[in-house]
C-alpha positions, 0 to 999 in steps of 0.5 A: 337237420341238414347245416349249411354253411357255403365258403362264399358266404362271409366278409372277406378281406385281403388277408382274413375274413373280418368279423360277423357281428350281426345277421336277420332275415327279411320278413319275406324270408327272400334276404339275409342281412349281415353286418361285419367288421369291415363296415358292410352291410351285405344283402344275400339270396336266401335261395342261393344259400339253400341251393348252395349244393347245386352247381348248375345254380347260376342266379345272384348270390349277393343282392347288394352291399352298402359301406356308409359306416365309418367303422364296425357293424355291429347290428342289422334289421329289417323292418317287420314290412320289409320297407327298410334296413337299419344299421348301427355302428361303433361311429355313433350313427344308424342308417336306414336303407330303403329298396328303390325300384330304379337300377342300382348304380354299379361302383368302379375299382371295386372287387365286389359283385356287381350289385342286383338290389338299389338299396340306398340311404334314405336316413342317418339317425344321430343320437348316441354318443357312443357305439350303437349295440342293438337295434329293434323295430316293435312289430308294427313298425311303428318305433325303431330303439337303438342302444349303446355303450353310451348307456343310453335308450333311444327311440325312433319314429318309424315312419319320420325317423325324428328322434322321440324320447332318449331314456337314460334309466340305465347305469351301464353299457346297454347291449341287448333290445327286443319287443313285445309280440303285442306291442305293449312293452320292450326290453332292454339288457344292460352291463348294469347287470338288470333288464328293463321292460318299458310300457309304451303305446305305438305313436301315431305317425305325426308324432312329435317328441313333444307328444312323448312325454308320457309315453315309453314308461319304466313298468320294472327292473329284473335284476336278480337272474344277473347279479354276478353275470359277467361284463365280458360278452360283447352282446346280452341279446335278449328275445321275446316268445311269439306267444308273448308269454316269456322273455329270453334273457342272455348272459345270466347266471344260476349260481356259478353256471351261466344260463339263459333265464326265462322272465315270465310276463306280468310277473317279470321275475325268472323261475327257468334257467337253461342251463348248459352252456359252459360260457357266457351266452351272447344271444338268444332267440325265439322261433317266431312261430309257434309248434305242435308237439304232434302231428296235426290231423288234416282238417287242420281241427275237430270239434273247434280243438286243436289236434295237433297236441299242446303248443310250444315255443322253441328258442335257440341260445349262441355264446363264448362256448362256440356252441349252438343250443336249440331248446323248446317248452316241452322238455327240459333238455335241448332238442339239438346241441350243436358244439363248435359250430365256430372258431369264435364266439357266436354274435348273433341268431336269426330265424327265418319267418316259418321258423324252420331255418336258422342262421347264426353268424360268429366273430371267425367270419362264418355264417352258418344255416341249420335247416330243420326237416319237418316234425324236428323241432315240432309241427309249425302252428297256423298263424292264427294260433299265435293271433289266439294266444297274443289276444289275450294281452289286448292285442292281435299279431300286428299289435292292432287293437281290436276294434270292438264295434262299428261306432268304435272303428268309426270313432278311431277313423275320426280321430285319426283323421283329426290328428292328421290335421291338427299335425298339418295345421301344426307344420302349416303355422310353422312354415307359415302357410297355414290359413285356418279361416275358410276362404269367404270368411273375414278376419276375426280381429280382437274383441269381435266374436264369431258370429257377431262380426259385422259384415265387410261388405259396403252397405249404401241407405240400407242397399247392399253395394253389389259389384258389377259384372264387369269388375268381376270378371276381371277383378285381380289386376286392378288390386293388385296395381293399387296394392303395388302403388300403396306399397311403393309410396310406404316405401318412399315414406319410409325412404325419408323419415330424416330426425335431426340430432342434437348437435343439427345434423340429418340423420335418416332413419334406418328402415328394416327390409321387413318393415319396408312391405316389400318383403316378408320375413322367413320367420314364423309369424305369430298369427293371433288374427285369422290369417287370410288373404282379404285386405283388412287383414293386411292393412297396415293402419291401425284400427279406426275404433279406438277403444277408449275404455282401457284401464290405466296401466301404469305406462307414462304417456306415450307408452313403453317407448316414452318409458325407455325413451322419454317425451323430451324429443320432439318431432323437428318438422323439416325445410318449407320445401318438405311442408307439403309432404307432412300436411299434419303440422301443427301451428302453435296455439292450435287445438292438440291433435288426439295422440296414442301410444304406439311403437314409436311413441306417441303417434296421431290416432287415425280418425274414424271414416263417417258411416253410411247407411245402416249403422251395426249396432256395436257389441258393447255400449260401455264399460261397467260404472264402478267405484274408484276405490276398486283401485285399492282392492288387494284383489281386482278382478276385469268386469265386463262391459255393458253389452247391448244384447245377451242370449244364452241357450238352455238346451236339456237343462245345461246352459250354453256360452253366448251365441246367435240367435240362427244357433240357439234355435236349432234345436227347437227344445231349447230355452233362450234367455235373452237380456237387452241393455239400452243405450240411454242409461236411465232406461230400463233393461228388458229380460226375455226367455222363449221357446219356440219363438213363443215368450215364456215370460219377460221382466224389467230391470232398473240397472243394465245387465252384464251377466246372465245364468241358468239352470232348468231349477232357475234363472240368474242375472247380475246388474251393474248395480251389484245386484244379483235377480233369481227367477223360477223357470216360469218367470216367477221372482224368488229372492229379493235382489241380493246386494253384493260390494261389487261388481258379479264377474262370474256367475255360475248354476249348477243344479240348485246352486249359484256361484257368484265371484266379484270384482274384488275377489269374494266368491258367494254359493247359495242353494236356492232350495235352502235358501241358505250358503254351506260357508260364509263368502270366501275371497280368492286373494290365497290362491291369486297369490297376493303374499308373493306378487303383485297384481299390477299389470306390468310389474315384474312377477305380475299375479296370476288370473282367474280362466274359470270358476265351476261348482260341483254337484255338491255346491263346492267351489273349483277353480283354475287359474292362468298359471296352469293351478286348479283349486278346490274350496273346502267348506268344512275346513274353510280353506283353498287347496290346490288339487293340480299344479305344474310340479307334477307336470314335470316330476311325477311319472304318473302325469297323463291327463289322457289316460285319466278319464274315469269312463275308460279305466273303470273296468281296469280296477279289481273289485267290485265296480258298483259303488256301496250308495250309488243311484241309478238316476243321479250324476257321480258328485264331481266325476272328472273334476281331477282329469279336468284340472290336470289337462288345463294344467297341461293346455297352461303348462304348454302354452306358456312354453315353461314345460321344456325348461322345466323338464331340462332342470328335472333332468339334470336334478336327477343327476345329482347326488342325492336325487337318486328318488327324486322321480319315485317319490314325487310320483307317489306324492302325486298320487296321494295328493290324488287321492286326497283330492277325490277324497275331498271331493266325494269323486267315487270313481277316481278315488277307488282308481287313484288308490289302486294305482298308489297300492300298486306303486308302494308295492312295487316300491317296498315302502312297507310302513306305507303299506302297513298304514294304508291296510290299517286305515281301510279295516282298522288295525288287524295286527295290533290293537292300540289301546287308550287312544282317544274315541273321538269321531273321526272322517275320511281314513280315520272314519269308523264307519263301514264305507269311505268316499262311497264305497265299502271298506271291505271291498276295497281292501280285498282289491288292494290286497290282490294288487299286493299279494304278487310283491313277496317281501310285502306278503306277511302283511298282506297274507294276514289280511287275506285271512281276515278276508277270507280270500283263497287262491281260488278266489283269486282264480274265478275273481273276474279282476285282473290285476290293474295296469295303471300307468 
């Protein structure tokens, strides 16, 4: 071991040396960084400190120097590709370095060495309120977390630098930070006396901090190894094993001892102390590699075993006592102790990457280098012993999941790739340059499906109009005069809309500098119609259909100006010399001219131009004929209109939307069901289903159809009439025509089911197997909302709508609505119950539609995976049903734009006095409203998922009657026998037999017991069920389950 320690490695002054708060070394081991009192970040040759003994040695000693703080340093880091430097301050802010290739520019009136490296400020981060402490980038260089004495967490992208999630879990100053090796969690030390260890997954590089909500979440709280450290340590500098096993934790105490105490992971309590230190220690730091205890053999390896004994960690610890101790897994006393190595306290430890030198810096100014020789502290293990011992926590050394097949890694690379252009078309619309229609494709205006557009293209008697050649060649400038033109006389137009007042004068109306045509505004334009270069896009005429079939809607007439306005202004037509300029006057006693509303009022509607050659046939005919005294319905649901052609697709038994006939026959397999409406109206209506272009078999209906279903059992058609028809798949009528009191607005199969919801809101299930319904028609009036608004159009809390409507493998009824709520019909209690809502979009920790999915989080539960009835041959009943609700939730939540209102009032909620489990308790609410949902629903997979997840968290809680309760409701009281009680059968968690939502009983009280069995003050209880179950350690041991990692 040899101590370097060089006279010019310091930050001077005129008359002291200032203070070294921090130092690190560059992942290439070329740089050492530090950061002092002076408001300087130094860059310094490795090379030259360890050549320091040499006089011949001539090279540069400091590579560079920056001063863009306004105050003390108090931390710098490389990031883990060498890329950038940070540094954080007392004056709030961070700055990121970056190395430019070009010369570095050389400062006058300056004492400093003239600079070799260009390290220049690329980024300053402005996010804590007070001085920054402790900064941290996660090994893949993905995140950059500050924190302060502000008490805040700060989280960083660390490819754009935009600020993704602020965290305020702690009380108190927070003055340590460190990172998982395997990218799974990071720690964060506090004054508040407690460690937090954050589960985060790596952001993508476009990401948002809207993306983060979910992200970044609180796993646990140690605080027992801290209960009467003391707040005098200018750091709690913390660090974490390259084995990812333990975390390091500074300024802890064992009784009136200070000592470093060492977290076990996935435990996360603190059974090690090294103790020793005769002050508070302030950091403490793990050697980034790994060590043999013994020399390894040449070969490196023998028979695929390391020889080169067990592997160790080595950690330094630095503090208040000025003295320097260098600890390692193997013994239980320090391998070196080095005492006043300073005149101050020591701030900071850095080792270099092949962990055989480290650096310390202290508040005296000094910096020192302790090199160890070969074989002292161990011998330093391959890198791919360090990649052997993280992949066991999911993880390689640069925390990159491991792809497990090809289509796996293909898979990733499209999802990527989709990412980045979901992130692009996102930028695009915002800076209002995004066109998201190819190039040849016209603009989808409202109403007008994909695929049933007409053509833009002008036809004559059948003959397509070509352009000649000619105009091709050059067709640009022509347009572009006519458009010149066109705009310049809306221009002059504008110029000379004269009103006259009520007193006689002339008044020009003033003309906004965006509505003039000339200009375009530099806000964002909402672009609901396909945006795209053609003329029709552009013109700004209203459209020449006039959709006269729009229901009244309460406005008077002339529409909302006319409301705020009134219709008693008319329009005072100018001099006779302006005459010509309004050629649509009318002289009284003249038919009236058809008017509209529009912005203004009521404007003339532009008339239709007559149509040449082939006429398109439209896509509707006509509204639905239905009963004025819909009207006074409590519910009123749209009824589609009379389309003149239906086709829907049958492909592998599932029933497609509504697409052309090119597409429904791509696949030859598939059934196309075709329904045709004529436009006479006491014409019949033609029903076809094909395959192949062969006809399977055809029928003919009185009444036109609106709304066809299907299935590979049977075939379903609703009439305007209010029928409803049902055919075998070979064409066969099975019911008589059920006659219903409206209107079918939804129709839905699925299996032997059929779904019909109606214009005035009652919702029919039959299985035509049966021939029967599992509950009497049901409305939807409770979960519309009628007992607090109003479903007028234009009242101030308007009701909410209807966005889908879908049946489960078991026949039950599950809805969503435009308020982001999905609800589940019960029939055995003849009630709506609402299974997601927006509440627990805002207030549980638990919402993450994302990671929902049951395919995905099947094998993370412990316990058998297999269901007690399960079919090889049969769908899970209502599998998804949960994850779906909760992401059309989140889709709703976001699109009204409530989502970040909302969160700002959670926010400041917690805030208040007694809201202290305001997050804790709502969570768990959302959990067991999860479990009664699958529950309900029969979903085997979520229900045993969902459960495991809330055993886990009233574990973690200590919410011990909960516990208790849920114990007993799974076997039936072990620990008390209560007499007298009523025999009455009961279901569910009161049932008595052997299995619940299909799985056994037994099995799942085995998984619960294993979650609880880490939580000791839980262990009476869950120690007596274990016996019942006969669970011994070595059960524990060979179970193939591992504790699940939920949320």
């Amino acid at each position: 071991m040899r101590i370097i320690k060089p006279s010019w490695l310091s930050h001077k002054g005129e008359q002291k040396d200032f203070e070294v708060y921090s130092c690190h070394i560059s992942p290439d081991g070329k740089r050492l960084a530090t950061a002092g009192g002076d408001g300087h970040v130094r860059v310094w040759s490795t090379e030259s400190i360890y050549e320091s003994h040499d006089p011949t040695y001539a090279k540069p000693r400091q590579l560079c120097h920056m001063s863009h703080h306004l105050g003390t340093i108090h931390s710098v880091r490389f990031s883990p590709n060498g890329r950038y430097l940070a540094s954080g301050a007392d004056d709030k802010i961070i700055c990121i370095y970056q190395l430019e290739s070009g010369p570095p520019a050389i400062a006058f009136g300056t004492n400093e060495p003239p600079p070799v490296e260009n390290w220049k400020t690329s980024r300053r981060l402005i996010g804590h309120d007070n001085d920054v402490q402790d900064l941290a980038w996660s090994y893949d260089g993905s995140i950059l977390v500050s924190v302060g004495l502000d008490s805040k967490v700060v989280i960083w992208s660390g490819h754009t630098f935009e600020k993704l999630k602020v965290l305020g879990n702690h009380q108190s100053h927070v003055k340590g930070i460190t990172f998982d090796p395997a990218n799974k969690f990071f720690a964060t030390a506090s004054d508040d006396r407690s460690i937090k260890i954050f589960r985060f997954t790596p952001p993508a590089p476009t990401a948002t901090q809207h993306d983060m909500v979910n992200n970044f979440q609180l796993e646990t709280t140690i605080s027992s190894p801290f209960k009467s450290s003391p707040l005098t340590t200018y750091f709690r500098r913390c660090s974490w094993s390259p084995d990812g096993n333990h975390i390091a934790a500074a300024n802890a105490v064992n009784g009136p001892v200070s000592s470093v105490a060492i977290v076990e992971r996935s435990r996360w309590d603190s059974e090690i102390n090294l103790i020793g230190h005769e002050g508070p220690t302030e950091v403490c730091m793990f050697s980034p590699r790994l060590f043999h205890t013994k020399k390894p053999m040449e070969n490196g390896a023998t028979n695929g075993h390391s020889s080169g004994g067990a592997l160790v960690t080595v950690i330094a610890s630095a503090g208040q006592d000025k003295t320097l101790s260098v600890w390692n897994t193997n013994t239980s006393r320090p391998v070196v102790i080095l005492q006043d190595l300073a005149s101050k306290s020591i701030s900071d430890l850095a080792w270099t990457p092949d962990g055989q030198i480290l650096f310390a810096s202290s508040l005296d100014g000094g910096i020192v280098a302790v090199k160890f020789d070969t074989g002292e502290l161990g011998w330093v293990a391959n890198l791919e012993e360090t990649d052997k011992a993280l992949s066991k926590y999911g993880a390689s050394r640069k925390a990159m999941g491991i792809a497990e097949d090809v289509d796996g890694l293909q898979l990733e690379n499209h999802s990527k790739e989709g990412e980045r252009k979901g992130a692009e078309s996102r930028m695009g619309a915002l800076m209002g340059d995004f066109h998201p229609l190819p190039k040849d494709a016209p603009p989808q205006t409202n109403g007008v499906k994909a695929g049933t557009t007409a053509s833009t293209v002008p036809t004559t008697n059948g003959q397509t109009d070509a352009q000649p050649e000619k105009d091709k060649d050059n067709p640009g400038p022509v347009e572009e005069e006519e458009s010149a033109h066109k705009t310049a006389q809306r221009v002059i137009e504008l110029k000379s809309r004269v009103t006259i007042t009520k007193d006689g004068k002339k008044r020009v109306a003033p003309m906004l500098i965006s509505s003039s045509g000339t200009g375009q505004s530099s806000l964002p334009q909402s672009q609901l119609v396909g945006s795209s270069s053609s003329k029709a896009a552009q013109n700004d005429a209203p459209q020449t259909i006039l959709d006269l079939s729009k229901p009244y809607d309460g406005l008077p007439e002339g529409g909302l100006a006319s409301m705020l306005l009134g219709n008693k202004r008319k329009a005072i037509m100018l001099e006779s010399e302006e005459d010509e300029d309004h050629p649509n006057k009318r002289i009284n006693g003249t038919p009236k001219a058809i008017l509209r509303n529009g912005p203004d009022g009521l404007e003339p509607a532009t008339l239709e131009p007559p149509q040449h050659g082939i006429v398109p046939t439209p896509e509707y005919l006509r509204p639905a004929i239905l009963n004025p005294s819909i009207s006074l319905s409590q519910v009123r649901l749209a009824v589609p209109k009379v389309r003149s052609h239906i086709l829907r697709p049958l492909e592998r038994g599932v029933l497609l939307e509504e697409s052309t006939m090119e597409e429904a026959s791509k696949l030859p397999e598939n059934v196309i069901l075709e329904a045709k409406n004529p436009v006479s109206i006491r014409d019949p209506s033609h029903i076809t289903a094909t395959k192949r272009g062969t006809l399977l078999w055809q029928d003919y209906l009185p009444r036109p159809i609106i709304l066809v279903a299907g299935s590979k059992r049977f075939w379903a058609a609703a009439c305007e009439d209010a029928s409803l028809y049902t055919w075998t798949p070979a064409g066969r009528r099975l019911i008589n025509a059920m006659i219903l009191e409206s209107q079918p607005v939804i129709i839905e199969c699925r299996d032997w089911w059929l779904l019909c919801i109606t214009a005035v809101g009652m919702c029919y299930v039959w299985n035509i197997n049966t021939l029967s319904s599992p509950h009497p028609p049901v409305s939807l009036a409770p979960i519309l909302e009628v007992a607090i608004s109003s479903l007028q159009t234009h009242s101030a809390m308007p009701g909410p709508g209807v966005t889908s409507a879908h049946l489960n493998s078991n026949g039950h009824i599950v809805v969503t609505l435009t308020n982001g709520d999905g609800y589940y019909y019960s029939p055995n209690m003849y009630s709506w119950q609402r299974l997601s809502e927006s509440w627990w979009a805002v207030g549980s920790q638990y919402w993450n539609s994302n990671d929902s999915s049951v395919g995905a989080l099947q094998s993370t539960a412990v316990g058998s995976t297999t269901p007690k009835d399960s079919q090889s041959d049969g769908a899970t009943a209502s599998a998804g049903v949960i994850p779906f609700l909760e992401r059309h939730t989140t889709n709703e939540f976001l699109l009204k734009g409530r989502a970040y209102t909302l969160q700002r009032l959670i926010k400041s909620l917690l805030s208040r006095d007694g809201f202290e489990t305001f997050e804790s308790s709502v969570s768990i609410a959302h959990l067991e409203n999860r479990i009664a949902g699958a529950l309900q629903l029969g979903s085997k997979d979520e229900f045993r998922l969902y459960l495991f997840m809330y055993a886990k968290r009233i574990g973690a809680e200590g919410h011990r009657g909960k516990v208790e309760e849920l114990l007993n409701s799974l076997l039936g009281g072990v620990l008390q026998d209560k007499k007298g009680e009523s025999n009455a059968e009961g279901k569910g968690w009161y049932g008595k037999e052997d299995d619940i939502c299909g799985w056994d009983r037994k099995e799942l009280l085995k998984g619960v017991v294993m979650i609880l069995g880490k939580f000791r003050e839980l262990q009476r209880l869950t120690v007596q069920y274990a016996r019942v179950l006969d669970l011994t350690l070595e059960d524990d041991i060979t179970s193939d389950a591992t504790m699940i990692e939920a949320q």
